[in-house]
N, C-alpha and C positions, 0 to 999 in steps of 0.2 A: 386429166390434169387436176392437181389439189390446189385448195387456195395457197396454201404455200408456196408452189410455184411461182402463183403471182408474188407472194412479198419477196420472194429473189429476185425476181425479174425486177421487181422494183430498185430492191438494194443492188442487183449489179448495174443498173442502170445511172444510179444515182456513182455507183465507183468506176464506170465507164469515164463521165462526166467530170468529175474533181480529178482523178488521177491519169486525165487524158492519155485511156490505151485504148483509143478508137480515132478510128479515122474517118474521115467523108470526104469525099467525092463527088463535086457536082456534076449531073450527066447534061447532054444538051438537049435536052427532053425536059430540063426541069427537076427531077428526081434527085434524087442524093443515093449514092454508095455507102452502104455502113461497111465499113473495115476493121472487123475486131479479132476476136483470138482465133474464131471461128471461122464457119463459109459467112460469105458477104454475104448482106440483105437491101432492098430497095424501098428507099421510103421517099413517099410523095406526099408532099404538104395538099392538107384539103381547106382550101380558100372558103367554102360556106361552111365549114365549122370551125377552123382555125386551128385544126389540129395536125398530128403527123402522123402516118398511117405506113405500115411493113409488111410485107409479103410474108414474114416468117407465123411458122403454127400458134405461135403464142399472141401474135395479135387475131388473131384468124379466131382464136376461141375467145380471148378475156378482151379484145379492143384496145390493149395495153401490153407494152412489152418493151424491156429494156432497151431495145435500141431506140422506140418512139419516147423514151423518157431521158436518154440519152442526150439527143437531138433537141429535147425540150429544153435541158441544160444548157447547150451548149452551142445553136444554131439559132441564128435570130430568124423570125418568120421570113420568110420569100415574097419580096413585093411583086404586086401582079402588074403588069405593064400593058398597055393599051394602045396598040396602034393602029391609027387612024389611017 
């Protein structure tokens, strides 16, 4: 993969986001379903860094990828809940 790749990933992510053509799903595990034009992807918030994290190849290499920039858009963080 070229850097370019990532500035698409970014730009589709960032037009995922404004022109809401994605969908999420929240699973009962926690995770979120991305639903875009494509096959779905699973992304799970990571509470000690505060970021959003994808199954798909493109975060697998660059740590970033349109649908975790997506989600950054467009998903408010997951509070973590604590039961006693």
């Amino acid at each position: 993969m070229l850097f370019s790749d990532l500035i698409d990933a970014y730009i589709r992510g960032r037009r995922y986001a404004i022109a809401a053509r994605c969908y999420f799903d929240w699973e009962e595990d926690g995770s979120v379903r991305f639903k875009g034009g494509n096959a779905d992807q699973i992304l799970t918030y990571c509470y000690e860094t505060g970021e959003w994290q994808c199954d798909c190849v493109m975060y697998t290499v660059f740590g970033v990828c349109a649908h975790t920039i997506a989600a950054e858009k467009s998903l408010p963080a997951p509070v973590l809940v604590m039961v006693q």
